[in-house]
N, C-alpha and C positions, 0 to 999 in steps of 0.2 A: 292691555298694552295700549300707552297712549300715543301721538304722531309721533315723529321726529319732523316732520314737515318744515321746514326753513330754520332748521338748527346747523351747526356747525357742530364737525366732529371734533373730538378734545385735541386741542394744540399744545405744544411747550414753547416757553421763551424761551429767545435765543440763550446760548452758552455763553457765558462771560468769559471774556479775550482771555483773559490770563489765566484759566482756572484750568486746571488740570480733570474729567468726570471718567465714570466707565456708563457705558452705552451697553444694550443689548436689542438687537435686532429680531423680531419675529417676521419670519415670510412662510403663511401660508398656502400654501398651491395644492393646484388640484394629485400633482403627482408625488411633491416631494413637501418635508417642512423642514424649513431652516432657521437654524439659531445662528445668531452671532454675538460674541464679548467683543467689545474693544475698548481702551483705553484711548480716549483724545488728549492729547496733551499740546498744549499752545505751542508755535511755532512761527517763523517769521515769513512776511510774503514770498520770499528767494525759496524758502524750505518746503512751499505745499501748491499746488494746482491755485489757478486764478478764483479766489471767492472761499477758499476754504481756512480757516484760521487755526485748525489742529492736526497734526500729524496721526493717522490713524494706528493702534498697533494692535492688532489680533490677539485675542489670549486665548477665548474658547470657540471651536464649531463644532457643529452637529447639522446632518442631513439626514432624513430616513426616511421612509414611504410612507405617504399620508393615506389615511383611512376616515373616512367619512366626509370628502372635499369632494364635488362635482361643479365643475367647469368655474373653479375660482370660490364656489360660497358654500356653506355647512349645509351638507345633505344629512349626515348622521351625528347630533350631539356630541354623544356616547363617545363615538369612535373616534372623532376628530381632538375630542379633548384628550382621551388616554393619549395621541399621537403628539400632541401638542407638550401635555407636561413629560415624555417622552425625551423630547426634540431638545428644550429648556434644560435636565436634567443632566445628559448628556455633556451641553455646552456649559454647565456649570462644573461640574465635575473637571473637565479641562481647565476649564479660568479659573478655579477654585477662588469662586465668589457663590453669593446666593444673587439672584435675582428679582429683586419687586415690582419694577412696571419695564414693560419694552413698548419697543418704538413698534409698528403693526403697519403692514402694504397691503394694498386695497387691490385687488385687480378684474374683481367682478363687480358687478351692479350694474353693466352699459354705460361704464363712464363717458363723462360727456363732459367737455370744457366747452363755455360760452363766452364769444367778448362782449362785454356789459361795458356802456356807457352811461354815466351815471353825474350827473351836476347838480350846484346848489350856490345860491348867493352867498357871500362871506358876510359874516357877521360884524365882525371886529377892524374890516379894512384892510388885513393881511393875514396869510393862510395859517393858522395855529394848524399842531397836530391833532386836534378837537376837530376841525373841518375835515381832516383827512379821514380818522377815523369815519367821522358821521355821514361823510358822501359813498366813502368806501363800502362801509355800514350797507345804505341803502340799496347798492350796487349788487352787493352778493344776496341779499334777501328778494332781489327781482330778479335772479336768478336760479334761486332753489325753490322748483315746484312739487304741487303735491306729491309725495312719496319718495322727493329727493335726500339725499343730507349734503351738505357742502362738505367737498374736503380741503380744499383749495380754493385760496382767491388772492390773487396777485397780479396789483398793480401792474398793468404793461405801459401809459405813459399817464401822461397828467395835461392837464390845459388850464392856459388862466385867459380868459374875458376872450374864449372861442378860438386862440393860438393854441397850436400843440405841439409838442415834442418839449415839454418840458420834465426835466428828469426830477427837480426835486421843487416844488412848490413851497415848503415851508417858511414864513417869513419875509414871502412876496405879498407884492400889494397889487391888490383885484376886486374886481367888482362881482366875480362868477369863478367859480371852482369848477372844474370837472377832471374826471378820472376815467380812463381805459382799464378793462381789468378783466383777467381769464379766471372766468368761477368755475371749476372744475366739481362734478357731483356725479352719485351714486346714489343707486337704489337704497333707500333707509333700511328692508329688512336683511341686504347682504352684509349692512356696515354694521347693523345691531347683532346679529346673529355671531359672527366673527369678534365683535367686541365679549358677546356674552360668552363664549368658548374660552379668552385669555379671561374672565374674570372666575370661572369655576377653576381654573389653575389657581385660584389664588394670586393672581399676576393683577398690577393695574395696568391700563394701555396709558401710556405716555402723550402718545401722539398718534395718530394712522395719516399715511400718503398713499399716493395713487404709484400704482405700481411702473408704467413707462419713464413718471417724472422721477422718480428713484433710480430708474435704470439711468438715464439721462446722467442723474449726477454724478452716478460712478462711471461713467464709460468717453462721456461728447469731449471731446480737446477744446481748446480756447477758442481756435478757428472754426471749429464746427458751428459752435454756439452763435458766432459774431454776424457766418455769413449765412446760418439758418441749416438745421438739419430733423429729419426726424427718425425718433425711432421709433421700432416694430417691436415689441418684447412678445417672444411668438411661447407662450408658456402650453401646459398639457393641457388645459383646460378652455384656455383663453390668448385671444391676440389683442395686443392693448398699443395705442401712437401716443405718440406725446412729438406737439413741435416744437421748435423753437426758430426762433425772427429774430433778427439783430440782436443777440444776447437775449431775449426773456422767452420764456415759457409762456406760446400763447394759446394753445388749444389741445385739447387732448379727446379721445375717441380707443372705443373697445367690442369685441364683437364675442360672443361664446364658441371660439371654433381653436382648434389646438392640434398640436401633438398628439394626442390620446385618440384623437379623430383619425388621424395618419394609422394608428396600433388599431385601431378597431377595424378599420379597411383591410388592413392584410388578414388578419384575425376570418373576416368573412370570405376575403378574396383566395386566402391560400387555405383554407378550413382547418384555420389552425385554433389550439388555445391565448386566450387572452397574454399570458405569462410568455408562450412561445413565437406572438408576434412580435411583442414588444423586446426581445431575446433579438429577433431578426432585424427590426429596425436597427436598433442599438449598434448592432454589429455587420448587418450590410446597407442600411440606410443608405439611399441613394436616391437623386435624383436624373443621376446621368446613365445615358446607355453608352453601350460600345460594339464595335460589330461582334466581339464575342460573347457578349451575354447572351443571347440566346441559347446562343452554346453551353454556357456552363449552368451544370444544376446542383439544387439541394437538396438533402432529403427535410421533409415536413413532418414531426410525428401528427398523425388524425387527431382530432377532438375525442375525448374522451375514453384512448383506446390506450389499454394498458400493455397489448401485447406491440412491444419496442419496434417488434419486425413490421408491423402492419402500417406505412408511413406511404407517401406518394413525393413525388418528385416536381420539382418545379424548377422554372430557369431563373437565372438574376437579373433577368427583362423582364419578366412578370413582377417581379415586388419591388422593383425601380417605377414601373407604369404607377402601379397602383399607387404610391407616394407620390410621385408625380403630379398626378390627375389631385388629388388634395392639395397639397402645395399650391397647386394654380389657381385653384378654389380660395386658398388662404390670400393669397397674393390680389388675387384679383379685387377681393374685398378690401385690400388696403389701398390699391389704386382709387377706387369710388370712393372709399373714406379721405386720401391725399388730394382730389379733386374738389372737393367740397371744402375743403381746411383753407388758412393760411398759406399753406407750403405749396398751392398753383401758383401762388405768386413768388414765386423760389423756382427758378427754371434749372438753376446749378447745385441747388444743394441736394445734401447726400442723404442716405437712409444707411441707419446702422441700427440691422441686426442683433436682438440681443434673444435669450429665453434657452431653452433648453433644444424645441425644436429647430433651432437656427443651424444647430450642428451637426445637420444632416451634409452628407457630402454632396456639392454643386447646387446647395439652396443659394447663396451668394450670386452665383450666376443667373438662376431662375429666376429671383425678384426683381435683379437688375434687366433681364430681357421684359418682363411687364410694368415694371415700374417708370423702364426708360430715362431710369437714372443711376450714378456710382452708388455698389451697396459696398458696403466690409460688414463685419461683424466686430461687436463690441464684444470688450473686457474688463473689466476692472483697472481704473487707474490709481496709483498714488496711495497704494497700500502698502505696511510692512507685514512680513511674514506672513504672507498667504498661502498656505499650501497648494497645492499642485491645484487639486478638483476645487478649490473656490475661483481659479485665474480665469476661468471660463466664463461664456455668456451663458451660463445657466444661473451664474451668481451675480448678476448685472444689479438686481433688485433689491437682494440681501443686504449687497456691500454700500447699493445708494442710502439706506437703511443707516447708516453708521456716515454717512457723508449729510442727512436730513438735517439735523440741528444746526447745522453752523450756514445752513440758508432759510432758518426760522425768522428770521429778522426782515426776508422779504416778505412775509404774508401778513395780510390783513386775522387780528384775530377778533373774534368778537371778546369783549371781554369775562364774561362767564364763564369761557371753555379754556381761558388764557391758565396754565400750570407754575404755579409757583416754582421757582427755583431753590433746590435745597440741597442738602447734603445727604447723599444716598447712605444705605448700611455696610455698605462692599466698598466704599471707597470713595471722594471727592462726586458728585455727582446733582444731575439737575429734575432726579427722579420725586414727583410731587402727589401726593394723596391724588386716585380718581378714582371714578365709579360714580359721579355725579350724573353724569350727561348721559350713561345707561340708565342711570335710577329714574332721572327727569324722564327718561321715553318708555319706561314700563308703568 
């Protein structure tokens, strides 16, 4: 197996304005994997969310429990693939399409976004998109270190002859080029390892993104984005930020601690089974006491004890604490991670909640008393037909997943990794031959 070391992972070009494609979304997660079909079909700025240029329509989903996924990346081959053509199988059955490459969300590896500035003399006297390219170029490759792969890099502003805040360079005239830009990266073996799982499905990966900046796109409003927010995507496995500053995505961050972390706590705290903590979260997760919880109790059946009758009793203040105390652990770690980012210099902007753990009752409250700032919790925007269980922030990631393409046109791609545009087998579509970019790193 050779590096991936300063490679970028396979990108698509943008969707062309007017064409009608069908999309399919892979997400995943240490708890669950999710498929999604949708149809984008062109539409007018009045008709879709700021930046988006097709109206999304659902055809197929599928959710089911993933097996062989720890804390975001492939702990079991095997097991993660049978979950995977599973999940795929499912969602094709519904959309009654086949599917050949999906779009793929990243949300382990310790991602890490970095602002790179990066300059270079102009050539020609005024800025071609050759200069943009090639400074850009430079920028993300002094950004991806050993053991990194790039998945992201996007422009956040531009300078000509040491001026900045320029929004678009091209066809200016200057002495010195330079560019601001958020390279966003991840461990090579979690991004290789997850790519090689969708290629034993016989699936190509189209594209992969980072899991916050996905959530971001399905959930931030217009004002969010303008006056800076960030989100938490608090998944089972993994808690992952993505910010945004005056409209761009500029730094992203991820930590291995989740949900599953909350089930495992009760799991020891109430000596229960794995299956019958996660049973209690689900159904009394909580992070708030009240004077009668102590009062009220449950019964817990014992570990491993088959006689029904033999169970012990516990209060709803004891597996409220225990959630609690994790939570605060989780929270805390995002405050240290928001103090270090872009977003200290954002005194007013919000943090929106997205992931599956978010939907614990009174985590809203809890991260807003350590965060010390507005939280809500994100949903999915500007979808048609989404059934009930996708409207949720457990589907923040999936559905960015299907909103990804029609903000391809902001990222710098190298050109080897750039996916031709074609016409898929299911239907109008911009799904393009890959398995290059795995081949090159084994």
């Amino acid at each position: 197996m050779t590096s991936l070391d300063g490679q970028q992972t396979p990108k698509t070009r943008p969707i062309p304005a007017g064409r009608t494609t069908i999309v399919a979304a892979l997400d995943i997660g240490t708890s669950k994997i999710a498929c999604l079909i949708a149809r984008l079909k062109p539409c007018g700025p009045a008709e879709a969310l700021r930046g988006r240029s097709h109206a999304i329509e659902l055809m197929g989903i599928s959710h089911i429990q993933s097996f062989g996924v720890k804390a975001g990346a492939v702990a079991d081959l095997a097991q993660c693939e049978q979950s995977v053509r599973q999940a795929v199988a499912i969602a094709e059955r519904m959309a009654k399409v086949q599917v050949e490459s999906v779009l793929l969300s990243v949300s382990a590896g310790r991602l890490q976004g970095q602002l790179i500035e990066a300059a270079a003399d102009i050539r020609g006297g005024t800025v071609s998109p050759d200069d943009v390219g090639r400074v850009t170029g430079t920028g993300m490759r002094h950004a991806t270190g050993v053991g990194r792969t790039s998945l992201h890099a996007l422009p956040v502003g531009y300078s000509l002859d040491g001026v900045k805040g320029i929004r678009d360079p091209r066809g200016m005239v200057a002495h010195q080029f330079g560019v601001d830009m958020n390279v966003v990266t991840a461990d090579s073996m979690v991004v290789k390892n997850l790519m090689l799982v969708v290629e034993r499905c016989h699936l190509n990966v189209e594209a992969m993104a980072a899991g916050p900046y996905l959530a971001a796109l399905s959930v931030l409003t217009d004002d969010e984005i303008d006056t800076g927010a960030a989100i938490v995507d608090m998944g089972a496995g993994t808690t992952s930020i993505a910010i945004y500053s005056t409209g761009r995505f500029v730094h992203a961050s991820g930590f291995a601690l989740g949900g599953q972390h909350i089930t495992m706590d009760l799991a020891r705290g109430l000596g229960a089974c794995i299956a019958d903590a996660e049973r209690i979260k689900t159904l009394y997760g909580t992070v708030l006491t009240g004077g009668s919880d102590a009062r009220e109790m449950m019964r817990v059946p014992a570990v491993d004890d088959h006689d029904h009758d033999a169970s012990h009793i516990v209060s709803r203040a004891m597996i409220a604490n225990i959630i609690r105390h994790r939570a605060e652990e989780i929270f805390e770690m995002v405050r240290d991670r928001l103090a270090e980012s872009p977003f200290a210099a954002e005194p007013r902007a919000r943090v929106v909640l997205t992931g599956g753990a978010s939907q614990l009752t009174g985590i809203p409250e809890l991260a807003g008393r350590i965060l010390n700032r507005p939280v809500r919790i994100g949903r999915p925007l500007g979808f048609a037909r989404l059934p009930n269980e996708a409207k949720s922030a457990a589907f923040a990631v999936p559905t960015g997943l299907l909103v990804y393409p029609q903000f391809a046109h902001l990222e710098h791609v190298e050109p080897r990794y750039a996916r031709q545009v074609r016409t898929g087998t299911y239907g109008g579509g911009y799904f393009g031959k890959v398995g290059q970019w795995l081949r090159e790193g084994f």
